[in-house]
C-alpha positions, 0 to 999 in steps of 0.5 A, a space after each residue: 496416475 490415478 487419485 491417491 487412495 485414502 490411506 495414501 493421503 493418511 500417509 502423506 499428511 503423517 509424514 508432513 507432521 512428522 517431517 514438521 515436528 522433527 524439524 521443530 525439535 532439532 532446531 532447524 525450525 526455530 522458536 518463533 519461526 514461520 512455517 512454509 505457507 500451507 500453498 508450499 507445503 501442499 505442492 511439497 506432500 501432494 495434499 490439498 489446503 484441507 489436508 495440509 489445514 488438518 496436519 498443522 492442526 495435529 501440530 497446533 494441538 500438540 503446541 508446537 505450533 501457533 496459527 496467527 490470523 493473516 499471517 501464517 503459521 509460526 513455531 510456539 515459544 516456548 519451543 522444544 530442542 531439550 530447552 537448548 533453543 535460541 531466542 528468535 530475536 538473537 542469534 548465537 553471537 548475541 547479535 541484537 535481531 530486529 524484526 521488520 515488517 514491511 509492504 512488498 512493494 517497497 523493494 522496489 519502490 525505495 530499494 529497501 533491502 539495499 537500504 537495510 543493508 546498508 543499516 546493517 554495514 553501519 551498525 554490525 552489532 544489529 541485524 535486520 530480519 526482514 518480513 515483507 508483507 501486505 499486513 504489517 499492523 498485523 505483525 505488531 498486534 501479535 508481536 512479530 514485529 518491532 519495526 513496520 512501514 504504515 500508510 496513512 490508510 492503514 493508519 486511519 484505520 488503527 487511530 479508529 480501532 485505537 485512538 491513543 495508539 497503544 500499540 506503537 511507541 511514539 516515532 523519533 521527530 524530524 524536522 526535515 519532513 514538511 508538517 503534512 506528512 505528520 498529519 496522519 501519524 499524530 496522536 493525542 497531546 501530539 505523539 507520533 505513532 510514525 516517523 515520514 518515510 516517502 509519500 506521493 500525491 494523486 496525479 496524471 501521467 501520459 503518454 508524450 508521443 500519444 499527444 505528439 501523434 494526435 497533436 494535442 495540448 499537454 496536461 497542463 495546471 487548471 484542466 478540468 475532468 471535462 477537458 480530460 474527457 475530451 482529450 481522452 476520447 480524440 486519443 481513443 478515436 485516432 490511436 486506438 487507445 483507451 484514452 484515460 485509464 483509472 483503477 476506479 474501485 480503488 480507495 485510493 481514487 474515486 475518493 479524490 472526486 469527493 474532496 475535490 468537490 468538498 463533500 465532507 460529512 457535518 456532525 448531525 447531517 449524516 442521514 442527507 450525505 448523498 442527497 447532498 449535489 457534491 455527493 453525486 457530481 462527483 461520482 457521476 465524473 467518475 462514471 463519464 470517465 469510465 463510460 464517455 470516452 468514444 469508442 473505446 470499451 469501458 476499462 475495467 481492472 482488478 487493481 492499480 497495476 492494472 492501469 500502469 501495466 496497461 500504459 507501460 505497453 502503450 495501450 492507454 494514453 493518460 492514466 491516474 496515478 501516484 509517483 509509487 506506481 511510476 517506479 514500474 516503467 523507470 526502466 523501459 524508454 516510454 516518454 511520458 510527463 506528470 501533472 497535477 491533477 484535472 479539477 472539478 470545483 477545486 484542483 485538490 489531490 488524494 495525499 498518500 504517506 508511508 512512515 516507519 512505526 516502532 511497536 511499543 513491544 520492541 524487545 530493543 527500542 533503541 535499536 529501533 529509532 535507530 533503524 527509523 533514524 537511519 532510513 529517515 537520513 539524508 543518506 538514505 532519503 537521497 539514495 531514494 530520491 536518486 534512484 527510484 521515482 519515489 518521492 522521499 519525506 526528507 525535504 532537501 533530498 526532495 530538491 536533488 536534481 543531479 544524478 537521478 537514475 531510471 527514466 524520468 518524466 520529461 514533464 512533471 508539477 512543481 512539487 513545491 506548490 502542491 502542499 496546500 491541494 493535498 488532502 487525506 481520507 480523514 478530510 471526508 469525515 467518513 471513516 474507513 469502514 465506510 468508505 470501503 462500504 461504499 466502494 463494494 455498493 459503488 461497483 453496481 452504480 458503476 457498472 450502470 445495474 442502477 442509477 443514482 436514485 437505487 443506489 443512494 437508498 442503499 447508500 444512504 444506509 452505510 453512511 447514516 
């Protein structure tokens, strides 16, 4: 067949608009409702993202429709059916509907839609309308949400943008989390912006029968990043292997090299930061680990994923990871072990912690700590730690030893011991958007287009 002609492209984004706006009117769209994504709608009419872009744009300026950046596209509220509408936030029974704005990734790392069912059994007065997204902040700036998960990266950068956190109301307290995961969440006088939920440190995972084969040492506490390297490349050299695998870029790794050094920026220093030794030790590690391994090809990868898929299907031997990331293989037969990770000047680790946020908008903000209430129970806290590899916040369900499901590590450290390595991004003074500077410029220093002194007259710039 050949291109559609120009009037049958008029014709196919009239019908798209029409097909939109009865929908809308009949209520089968509902006031505040997203739209299909411009991807399904495009596939559905036979039209390009512009095309479709240039349909909802009709809608938008009609005001049946609102665009909400990083989100999509959602109905306006007020909506039209002859005013008989029901608001989004409750159904015709008058159920309470609380919206739920959630990381994707956490349906399989804590079995969230279980466990929002099983909220739902226990509560039937409240429904739970989940939103998996990779942007949940987002939701609450532009009131989707009334509950959303929040890492600590994401809420480093909204205590930045917002230091009184006006935008979350503070979370229900509980004193069976470890006071380290409050840390990321505390506000000014003490408020927390977000109840722990589940978190991990950085650590190393390998591949038992690799060390087995080439008759090597299992990681153990006290390694260094040098007696990785060297493990590393015996790997490479008689398995074929790439020997150690990381997702270098990620920000949620090249940064443990700096704290493991105790790189931090001092007030009025800012402008000698990479002059500093720890500045460039520890990212010349990072790039040996890339480089230095034998006869292997450098990895490269476009995420952490990459990494983890990689060792699932047994072509790396030692990656760097977080217990998250270990959910991908509890279901294959791979034998593996955990441990902390290797040292430079100190043996510290990355601390990552997810936590449930309330929007300070919440139509219903007693069902809402009773939701974070609930998914911070020992009941559901247990359910994590019992069949999934994610660590839950709840510390007694921490110590569950008996009917644990999945393929667990045959090794792994005593997390009990590893509270006071534990670091987060705040500790390197640095501040997101700097720190996400300095990744994008780190890309050319890691693939040798320039060497330490290049790359630090440009550094030195974004840090000062």
């Amino acid at each position: 067949m050949g291109r559609p002609s120009r009037s049958e492209y008029t014709a196919r984004i009239r019908r798209l608009v029409d097909r939109l706006r009865t929908d809308i009117r009949s209520g089968e769209l509902r006031s505040g409702d997203y739209i299909p994504s411009e991807v399904e709608l495009g596939s559905t009419y036979g039209l390009s993202k512009e095309s479709v872009r240039k349909a909802l744009d009709i809608l938008v300026e009609e005001g049946m429709i609102v665009k909400i950046k990083r989100v999509g596209n959602r109905v306006a509220i007020p909506a039209y059916a002859q005013g008989k509408m029901v608001d989004a936030v409750q159904d015709t029974e008058r159920r309470t509907i609380l919206r739920f704005a959630y990381y994707p990734s956490m349906d399989t790392e804590v079995n969230m839609k279980e466990a929002i069912a099983e909220f739902e059994s226990a509560n039937p007065s409240i429904g739970i309308q989940l939103l998996p997204t990779p942007f949940p902040v987002d939701y609450v700036e532009h009131g989707i949400a009334d509950v959303i998960t929040l890492t600590n990266w994401d809420a480093l950068k909204l205590r930045e943008q917002d230091p009184s956190w006006s935008m979350l109301a503070s979370a229900p307290h509980s004193e069976a989390a470890h006071p380290l995961l409050y840390t990321p969440f505390l506000g000014p006088a003490g408020r927390t912006a977000a109840a722990p939920f589940v978190f991990s440190p950085i650590v190393l995972c390998y591949n038992r029968q690799h060390f087995m084969s080439c008759q090597l040492e299992e990681p153990q506490q006290g390694w260094t990043w040098d007696r990785l390297l060297h493990t590393s490349r015996v790997l490479s050299g008689q398995l074929g292997v790439i020997g150690f695998a990381a997702h270098m870029q990620s920000v949620n790794r090249w940064p443990v090299f700096l704290l493991q050094n105790g790189f931090r920026l001092q007030n009025g220093e800012e402008g000698d930061a990479v002059d500093r030794p720890a500045f460039w030790e520890s990212l010349r590690m990072a790039r040996n680990l890339i480089y230095q391994q034998g006869g292997a090809a450098p990895f490269w990868s476009e995420n952490d994923a990459d990494a983890e898929r990689w060792f699932r299907e047994g072509r790396v031997s030692i990656i760097m990871t977080s217990y998250f990331g270990i959910n991908r293989w509890r279901d294959t037969g791979i034998d593996y072990g955990i441990s902390e990770l290797p040292g430079l000047k100190s043996d510290s680790t990355l601390l990552l912690v997810t936590g449930l946020a309330i929007s300070g908008k919440a139509k219903y903000p007693d069902a809402s700590r009773a939701l974070v209430r609930f998914l911070c129970s020992p009941k559901i806290q247990s359910g994590i730690r019992r069949s999934t590899l994610t660590l839950p916040a709840h510390l007694e369900a921490l110590t569950i030893r008996d009917g644990l499901a999945g393929n667990r590590p045959q090794r792994e450290p005593d997390l009990n011991g590893i509270w006071g390595k534990c670091k987060f991004y705040s500790d390197l003074q640095l501040g997101t958007k700097a720190l996400e500077s300095v990744r994008e410029e780190l890309k050319t220093y890691w693939s040798k287009l320039e060497d330490e002194t290049e790359a630090g007259k440009r550094l030195d710039m974004l840090i000062d």
